[in-house]
Backbone as numpy.savetxt, mean C-alpha at the origin, in Angstrom:
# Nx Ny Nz CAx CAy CAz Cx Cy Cz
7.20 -16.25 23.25 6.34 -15.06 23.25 7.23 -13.81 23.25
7.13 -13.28 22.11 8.52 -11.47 21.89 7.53 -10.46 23.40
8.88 -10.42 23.86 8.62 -9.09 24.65 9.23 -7.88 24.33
8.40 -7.06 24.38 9.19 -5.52 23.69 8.65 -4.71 24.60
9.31 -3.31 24.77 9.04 -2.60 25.68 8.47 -1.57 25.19
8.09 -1.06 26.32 6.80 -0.01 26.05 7.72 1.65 26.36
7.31 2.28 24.95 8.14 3.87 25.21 7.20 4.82 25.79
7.70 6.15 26.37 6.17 6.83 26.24 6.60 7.80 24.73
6.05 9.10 25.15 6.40 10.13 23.48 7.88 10.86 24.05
8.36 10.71 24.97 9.59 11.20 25.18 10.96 10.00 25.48
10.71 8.76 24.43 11.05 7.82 24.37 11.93 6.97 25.70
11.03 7.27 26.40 11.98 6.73 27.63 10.77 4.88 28.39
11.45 4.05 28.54 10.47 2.59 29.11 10.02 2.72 29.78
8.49 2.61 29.96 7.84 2.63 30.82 7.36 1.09 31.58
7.63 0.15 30.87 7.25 -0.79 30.85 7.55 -1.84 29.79
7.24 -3.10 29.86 7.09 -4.17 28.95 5.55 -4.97 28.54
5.34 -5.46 27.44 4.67 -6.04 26.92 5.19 -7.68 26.37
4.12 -8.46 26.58 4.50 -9.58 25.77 3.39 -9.91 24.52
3.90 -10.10 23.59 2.94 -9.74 22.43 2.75 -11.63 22.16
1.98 -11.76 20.90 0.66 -12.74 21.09 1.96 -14.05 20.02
2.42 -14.98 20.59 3.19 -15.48 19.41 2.21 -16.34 18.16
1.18 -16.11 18.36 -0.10 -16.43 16.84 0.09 -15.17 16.03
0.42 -14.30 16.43 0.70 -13.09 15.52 1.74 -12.50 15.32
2.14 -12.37 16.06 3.27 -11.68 16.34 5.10 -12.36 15.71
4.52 -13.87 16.21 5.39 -14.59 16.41 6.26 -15.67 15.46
5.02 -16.11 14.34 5.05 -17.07 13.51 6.18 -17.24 12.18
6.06 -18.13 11.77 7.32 -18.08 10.80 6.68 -17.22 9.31
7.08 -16.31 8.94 6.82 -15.26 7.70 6.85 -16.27 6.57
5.49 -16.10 6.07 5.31 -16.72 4.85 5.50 -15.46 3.64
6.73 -15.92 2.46 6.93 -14.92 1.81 5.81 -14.84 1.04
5.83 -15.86 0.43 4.84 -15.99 -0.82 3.38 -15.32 -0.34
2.75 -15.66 0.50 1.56 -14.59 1.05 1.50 -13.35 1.15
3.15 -12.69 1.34 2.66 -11.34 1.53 2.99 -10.75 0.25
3.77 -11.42 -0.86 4.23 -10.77 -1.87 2.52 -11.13 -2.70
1.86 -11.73 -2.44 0.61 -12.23 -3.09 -0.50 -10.91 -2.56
-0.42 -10.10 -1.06 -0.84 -9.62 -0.95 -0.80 -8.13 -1.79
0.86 -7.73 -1.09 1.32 -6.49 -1.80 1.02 -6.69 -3.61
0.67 -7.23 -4.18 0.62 -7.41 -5.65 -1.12 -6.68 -5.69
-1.93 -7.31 -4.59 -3.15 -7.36 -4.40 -3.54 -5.78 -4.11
-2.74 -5.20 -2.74 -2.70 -3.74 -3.09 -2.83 -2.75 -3.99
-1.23 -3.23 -4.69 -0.83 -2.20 -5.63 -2.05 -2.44 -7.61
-2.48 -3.36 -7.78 -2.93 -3.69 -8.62 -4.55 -3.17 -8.33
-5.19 -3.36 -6.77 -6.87 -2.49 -6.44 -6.61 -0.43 -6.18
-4.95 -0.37 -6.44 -5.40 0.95 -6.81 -5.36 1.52 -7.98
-4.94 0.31 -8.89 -5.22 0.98 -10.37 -6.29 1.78 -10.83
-6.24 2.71 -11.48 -7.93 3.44 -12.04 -7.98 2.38 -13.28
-7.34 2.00 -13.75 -7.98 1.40 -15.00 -8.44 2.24 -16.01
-8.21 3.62 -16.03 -8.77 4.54 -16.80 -7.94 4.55 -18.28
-6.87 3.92 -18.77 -6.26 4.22 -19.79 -7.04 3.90 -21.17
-6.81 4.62 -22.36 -7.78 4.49 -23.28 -7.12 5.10 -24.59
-7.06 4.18 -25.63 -6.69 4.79 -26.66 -7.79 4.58 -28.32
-7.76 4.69 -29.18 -8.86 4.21 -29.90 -7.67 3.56 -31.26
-8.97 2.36 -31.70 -8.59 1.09 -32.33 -8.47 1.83 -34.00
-8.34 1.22 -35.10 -8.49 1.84 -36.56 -10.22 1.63 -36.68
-10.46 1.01 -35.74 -12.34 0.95 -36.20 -12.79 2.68 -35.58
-12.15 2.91 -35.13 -12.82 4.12 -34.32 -12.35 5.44 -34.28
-11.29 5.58 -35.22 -10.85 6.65 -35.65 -11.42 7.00 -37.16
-11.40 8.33 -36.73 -12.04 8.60 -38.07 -11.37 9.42 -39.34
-11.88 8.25 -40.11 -11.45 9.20 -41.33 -10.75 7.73 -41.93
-10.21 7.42 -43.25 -9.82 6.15 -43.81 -11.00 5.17 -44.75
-11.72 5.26 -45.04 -13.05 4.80 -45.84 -12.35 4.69 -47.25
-11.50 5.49 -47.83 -11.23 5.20 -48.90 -9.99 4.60 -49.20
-10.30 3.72 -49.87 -8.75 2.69 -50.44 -7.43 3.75 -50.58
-6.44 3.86 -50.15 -5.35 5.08 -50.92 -5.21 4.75 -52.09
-5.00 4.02 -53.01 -4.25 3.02 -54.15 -4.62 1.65 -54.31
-5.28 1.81 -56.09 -5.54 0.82 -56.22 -4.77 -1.02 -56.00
-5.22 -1.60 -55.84 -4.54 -2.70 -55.07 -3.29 -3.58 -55.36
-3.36 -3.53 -57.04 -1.96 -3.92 -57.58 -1.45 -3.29 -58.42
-0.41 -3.18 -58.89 0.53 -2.41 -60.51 0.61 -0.87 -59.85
1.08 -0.76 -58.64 1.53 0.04 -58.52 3.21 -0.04 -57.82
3.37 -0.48 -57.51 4.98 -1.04 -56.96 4.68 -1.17 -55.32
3.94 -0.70 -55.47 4.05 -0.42 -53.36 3.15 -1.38 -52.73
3.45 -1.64 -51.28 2.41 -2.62 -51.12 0.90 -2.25 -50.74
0.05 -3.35 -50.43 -1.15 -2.81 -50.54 -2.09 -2.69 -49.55
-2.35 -1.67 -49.30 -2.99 -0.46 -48.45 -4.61 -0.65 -48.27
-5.39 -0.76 -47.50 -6.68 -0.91 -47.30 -7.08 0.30 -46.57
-6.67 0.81 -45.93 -7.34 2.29 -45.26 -5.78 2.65 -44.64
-6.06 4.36 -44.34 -5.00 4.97 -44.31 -5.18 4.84 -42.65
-6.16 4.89 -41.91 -6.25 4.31 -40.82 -5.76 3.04 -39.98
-5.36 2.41 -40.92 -4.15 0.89 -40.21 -3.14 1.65 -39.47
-3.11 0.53 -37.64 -2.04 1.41 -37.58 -0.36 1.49 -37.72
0.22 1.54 -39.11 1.16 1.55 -39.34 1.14 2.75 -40.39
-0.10 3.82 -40.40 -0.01 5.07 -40.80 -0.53 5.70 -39.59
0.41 7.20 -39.97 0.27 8.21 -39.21 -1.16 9.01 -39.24
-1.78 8.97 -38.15 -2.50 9.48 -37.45 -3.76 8.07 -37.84
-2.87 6.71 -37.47 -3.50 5.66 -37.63 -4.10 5.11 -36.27
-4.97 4.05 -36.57 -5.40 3.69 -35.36 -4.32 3.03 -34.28
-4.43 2.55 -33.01 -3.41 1.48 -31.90 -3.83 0.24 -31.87
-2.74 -0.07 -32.69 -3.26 -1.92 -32.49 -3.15 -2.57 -31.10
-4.23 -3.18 -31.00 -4.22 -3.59 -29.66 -4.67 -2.50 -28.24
-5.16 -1.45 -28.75 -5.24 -0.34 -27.90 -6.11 -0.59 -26.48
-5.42 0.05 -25.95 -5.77 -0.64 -24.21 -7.34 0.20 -24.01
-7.81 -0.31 -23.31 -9.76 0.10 -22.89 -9.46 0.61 -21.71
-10.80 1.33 -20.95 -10.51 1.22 -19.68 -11.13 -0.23 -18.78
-10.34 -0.88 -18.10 -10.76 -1.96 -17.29 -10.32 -2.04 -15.78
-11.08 -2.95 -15.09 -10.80 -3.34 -13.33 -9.69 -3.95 -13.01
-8.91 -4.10 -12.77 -7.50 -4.40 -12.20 -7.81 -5.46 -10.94
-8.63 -5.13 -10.03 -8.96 -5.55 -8.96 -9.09 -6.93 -9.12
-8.66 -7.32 -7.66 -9.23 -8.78 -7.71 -9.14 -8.89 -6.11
-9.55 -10.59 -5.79 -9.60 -10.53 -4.18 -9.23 -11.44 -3.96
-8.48 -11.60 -2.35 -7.63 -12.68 -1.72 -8.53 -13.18 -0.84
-8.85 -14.67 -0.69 -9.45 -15.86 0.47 -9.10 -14.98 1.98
-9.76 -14.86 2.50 -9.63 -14.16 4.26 -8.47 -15.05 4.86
-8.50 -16.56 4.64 -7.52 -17.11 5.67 -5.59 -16.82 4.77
-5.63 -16.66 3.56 -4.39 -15.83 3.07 -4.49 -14.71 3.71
-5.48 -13.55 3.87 -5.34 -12.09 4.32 -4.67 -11.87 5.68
-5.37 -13.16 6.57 -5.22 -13.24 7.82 -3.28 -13.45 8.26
-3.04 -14.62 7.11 -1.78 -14.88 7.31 -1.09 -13.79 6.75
-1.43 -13.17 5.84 -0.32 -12.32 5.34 -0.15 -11.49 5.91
-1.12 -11.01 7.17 -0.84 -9.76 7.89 -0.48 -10.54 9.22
-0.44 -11.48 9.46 0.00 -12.28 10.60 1.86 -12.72 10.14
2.19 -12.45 9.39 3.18 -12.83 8.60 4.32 -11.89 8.52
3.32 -10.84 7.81 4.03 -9.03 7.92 4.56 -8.65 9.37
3.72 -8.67 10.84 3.72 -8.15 11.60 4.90 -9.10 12.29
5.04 -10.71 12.32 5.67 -11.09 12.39 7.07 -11.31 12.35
7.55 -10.86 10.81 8.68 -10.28 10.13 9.27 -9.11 10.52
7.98 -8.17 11.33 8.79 -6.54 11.81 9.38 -6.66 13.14
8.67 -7.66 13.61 8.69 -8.14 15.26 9.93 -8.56 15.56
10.69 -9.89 14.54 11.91 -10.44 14.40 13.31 -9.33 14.20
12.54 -8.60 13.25 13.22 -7.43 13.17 13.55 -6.86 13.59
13.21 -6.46 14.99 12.95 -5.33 15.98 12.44 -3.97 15.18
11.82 -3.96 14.17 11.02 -2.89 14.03 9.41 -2.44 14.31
9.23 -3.17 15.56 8.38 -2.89 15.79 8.22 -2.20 17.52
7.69 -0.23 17.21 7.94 -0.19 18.50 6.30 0.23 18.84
5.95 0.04 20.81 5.34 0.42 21.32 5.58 1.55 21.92
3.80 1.82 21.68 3.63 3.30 22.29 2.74 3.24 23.43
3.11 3.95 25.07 2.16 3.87 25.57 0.85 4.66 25.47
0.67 5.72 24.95 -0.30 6.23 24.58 0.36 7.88 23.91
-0.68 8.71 23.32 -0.33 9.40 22.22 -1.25 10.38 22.38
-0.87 11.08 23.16 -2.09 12.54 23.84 -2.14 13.77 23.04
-3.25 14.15 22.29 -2.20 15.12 21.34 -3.79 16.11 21.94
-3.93 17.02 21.83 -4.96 17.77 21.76 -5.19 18.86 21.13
-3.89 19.29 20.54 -4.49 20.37 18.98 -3.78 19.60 17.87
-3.42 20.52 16.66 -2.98 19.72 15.15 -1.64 20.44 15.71
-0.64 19.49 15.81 0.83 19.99 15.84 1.56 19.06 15.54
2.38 19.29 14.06 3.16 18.61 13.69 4.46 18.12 14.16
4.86 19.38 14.95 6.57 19.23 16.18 6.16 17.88 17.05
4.88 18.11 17.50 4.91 16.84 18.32 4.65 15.61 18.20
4.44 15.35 16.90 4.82 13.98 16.38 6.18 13.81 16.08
6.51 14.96 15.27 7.77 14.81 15.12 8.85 14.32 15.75
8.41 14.92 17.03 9.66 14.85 18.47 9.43 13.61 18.57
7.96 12.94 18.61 7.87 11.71 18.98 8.70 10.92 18.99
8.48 10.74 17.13 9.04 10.13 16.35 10.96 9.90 16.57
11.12 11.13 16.74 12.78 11.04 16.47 12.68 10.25 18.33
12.56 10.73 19.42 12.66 10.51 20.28 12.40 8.25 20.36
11.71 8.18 19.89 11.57 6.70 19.64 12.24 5.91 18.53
13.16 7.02 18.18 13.88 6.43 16.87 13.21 5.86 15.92
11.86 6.35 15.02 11.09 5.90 14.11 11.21 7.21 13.08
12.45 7.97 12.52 11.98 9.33 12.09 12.33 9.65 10.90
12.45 8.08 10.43 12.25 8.06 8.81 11.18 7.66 8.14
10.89 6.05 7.65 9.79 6.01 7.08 8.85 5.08 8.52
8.22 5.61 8.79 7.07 5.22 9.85 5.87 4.86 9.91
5.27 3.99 9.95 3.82 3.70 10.32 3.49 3.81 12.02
2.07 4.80 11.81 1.45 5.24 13.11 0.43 4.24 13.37
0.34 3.27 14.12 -0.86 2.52 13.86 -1.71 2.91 15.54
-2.88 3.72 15.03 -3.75 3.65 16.07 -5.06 2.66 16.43
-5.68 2.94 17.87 -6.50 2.04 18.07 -8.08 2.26 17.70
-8.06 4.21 17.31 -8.76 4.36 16.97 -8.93 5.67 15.98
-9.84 6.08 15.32 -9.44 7.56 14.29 -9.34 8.43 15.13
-8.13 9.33 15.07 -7.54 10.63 16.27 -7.21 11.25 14.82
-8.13 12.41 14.90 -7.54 13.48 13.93 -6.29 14.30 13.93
-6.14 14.40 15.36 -5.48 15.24 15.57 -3.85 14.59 15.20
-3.83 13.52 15.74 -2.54 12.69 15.21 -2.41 13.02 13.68
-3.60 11.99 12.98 -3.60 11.88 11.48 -3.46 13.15 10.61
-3.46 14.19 10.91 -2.98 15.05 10.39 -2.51 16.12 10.73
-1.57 15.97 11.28 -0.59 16.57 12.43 0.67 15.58 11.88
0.39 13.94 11.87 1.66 13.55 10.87 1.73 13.60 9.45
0.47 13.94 8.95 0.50 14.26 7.18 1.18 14.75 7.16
1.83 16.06 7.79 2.85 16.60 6.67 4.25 16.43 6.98
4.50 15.10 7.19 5.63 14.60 7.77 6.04 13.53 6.65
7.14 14.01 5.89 7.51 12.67 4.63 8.08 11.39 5.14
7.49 10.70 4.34 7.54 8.95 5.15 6.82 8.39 6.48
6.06 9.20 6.72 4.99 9.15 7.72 3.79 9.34 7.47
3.07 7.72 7.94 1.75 6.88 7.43 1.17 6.73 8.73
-0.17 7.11 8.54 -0.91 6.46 9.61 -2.51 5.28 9.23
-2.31 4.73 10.22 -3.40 3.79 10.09 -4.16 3.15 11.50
-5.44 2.52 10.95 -6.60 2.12 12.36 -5.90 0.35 12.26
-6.59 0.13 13.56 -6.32 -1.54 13.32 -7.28 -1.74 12.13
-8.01 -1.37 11.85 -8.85 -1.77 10.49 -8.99 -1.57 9.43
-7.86 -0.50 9.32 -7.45 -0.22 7.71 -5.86 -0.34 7.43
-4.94 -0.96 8.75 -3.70 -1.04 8.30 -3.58 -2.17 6.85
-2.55 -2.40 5.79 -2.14 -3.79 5.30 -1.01 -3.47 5.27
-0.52 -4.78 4.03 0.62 -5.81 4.54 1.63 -4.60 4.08
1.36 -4.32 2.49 1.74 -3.18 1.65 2.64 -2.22 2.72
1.77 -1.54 3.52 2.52 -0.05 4.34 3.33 -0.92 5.33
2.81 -2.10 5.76 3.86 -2.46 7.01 5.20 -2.98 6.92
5.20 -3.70 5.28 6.69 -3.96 4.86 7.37 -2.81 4.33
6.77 -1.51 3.60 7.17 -0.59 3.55 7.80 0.40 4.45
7.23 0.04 5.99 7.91 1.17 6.63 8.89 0.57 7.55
9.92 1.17 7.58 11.15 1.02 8.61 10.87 0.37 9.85
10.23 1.55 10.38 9.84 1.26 12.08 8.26 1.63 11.91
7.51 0.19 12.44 5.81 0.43 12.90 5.44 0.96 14.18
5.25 1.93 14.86 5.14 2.50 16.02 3.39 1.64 16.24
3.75 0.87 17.30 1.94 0.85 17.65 1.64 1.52 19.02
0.31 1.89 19.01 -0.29 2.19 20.18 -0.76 1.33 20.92
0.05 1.18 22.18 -0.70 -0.15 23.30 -1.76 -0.79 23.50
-2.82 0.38 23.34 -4.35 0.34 23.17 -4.33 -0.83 21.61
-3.67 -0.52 20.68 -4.16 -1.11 19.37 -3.70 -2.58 19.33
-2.63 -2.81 20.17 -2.15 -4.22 20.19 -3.03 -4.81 20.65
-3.48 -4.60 21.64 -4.76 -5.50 22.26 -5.68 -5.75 21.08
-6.26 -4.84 20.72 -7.66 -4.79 19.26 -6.59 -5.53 18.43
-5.20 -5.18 17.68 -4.87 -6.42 16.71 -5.04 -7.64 16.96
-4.38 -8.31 18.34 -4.54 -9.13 18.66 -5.58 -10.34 18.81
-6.98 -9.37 19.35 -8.06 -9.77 19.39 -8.63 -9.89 17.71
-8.16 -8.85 17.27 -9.06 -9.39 15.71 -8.48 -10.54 15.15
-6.71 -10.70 15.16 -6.37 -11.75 14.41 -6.24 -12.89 15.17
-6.49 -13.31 16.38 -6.33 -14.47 17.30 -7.00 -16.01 16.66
């Protein structure tokens, strides 16, 4: 069972935790999370790209040149696209990208991820995170003070505005709920800062 210790925002131990070895703990399945992160990056496609085919450009109806005894080869519309201001062969539509992963892969791959940061030691606790106006210094300080003050994930236990955008304008600094973190931001960031409060709720959701 990983025990890690608990910082407060002026990075000093307040304590220890022993975190859940069903989650926390398990052996990192690669192939799941690279199955996930694919799953990410592919449901934020827009799918919006669009070009038009020789059926749908206009203009080309007439033969250029009659079809033989002329030396050149032979031409059916000036719209093929191997003339200029011809149609795109093969021209991409707009389409869904999306697709979806079985819950008991989702489960592991984020049981997997969190796992991998844990081994790592990139994963630190927070004992709690008091903020009461929008101030960016004091995440900031947090941050450096806990040694997380490059690329970071904030994971809270619950939506705090005042956090969430108070670290927006902090580069390489992500925040997330236990219910909208994935695998994507957690292998992405350096150091995962969690909130004490949220380990419990991860725990309990993925047990």
């Amino acid at each position: 069972m990983p025990n890690v210790a608990v910082l407060d925002m002026a990075g000093k131990k307040v304590g220890t935790i022993d975190l859940s070895d069903a989650i926390f703990g398990i052996e990192p399945n690669e192939a799941v999370m690279h199955h996930m992160v694919v799953n990410y990056l592919a449901n934020q496609r827009q799918g919006t790209q669009s070009a038009l085919t020789r059926s749908e450009v206009s203009g080309g109806g007439k033969k250029p040149w009659r079809q033989k005894g002329t030396g050149r080869a032979r031409q059916g519309s000036t719209r093929a696209p191997q003339w200029t201001h011809g149609g795109v062969a093969f021209a991409p539509k707009p389409r869904s990208y999306r697709f979806t992963v079985n819950k008991k892969v989702r489960r592991l791959a984020m049981k997997s991820a969190l796992s991998s940061k844990c081994a790592a030691e990139e994963i630190i606790i927070l004992d709690a995170l008091n903020m009461t106006e929008y101030k960016t210094k004091t995440v900031a300080d947090m941050l450096k003070a806990v040694g997380a003050d490059k690329k970071a994930l904030i994971v809270l236990p619950e939506v705090n505005n005042f956090v969430i955008k108070s670290a927006a304008n902090i580069d390489g600094v992500k925040t997330a709920q236990v219910n909208t973190i994935n695998v994507y931001d957690l292998l992405g960031a350096d150091k995962v800062v969690i909130l004490k409060d949220a380990v419990a709720k991860i725990e309990e959701v993925y047990a």
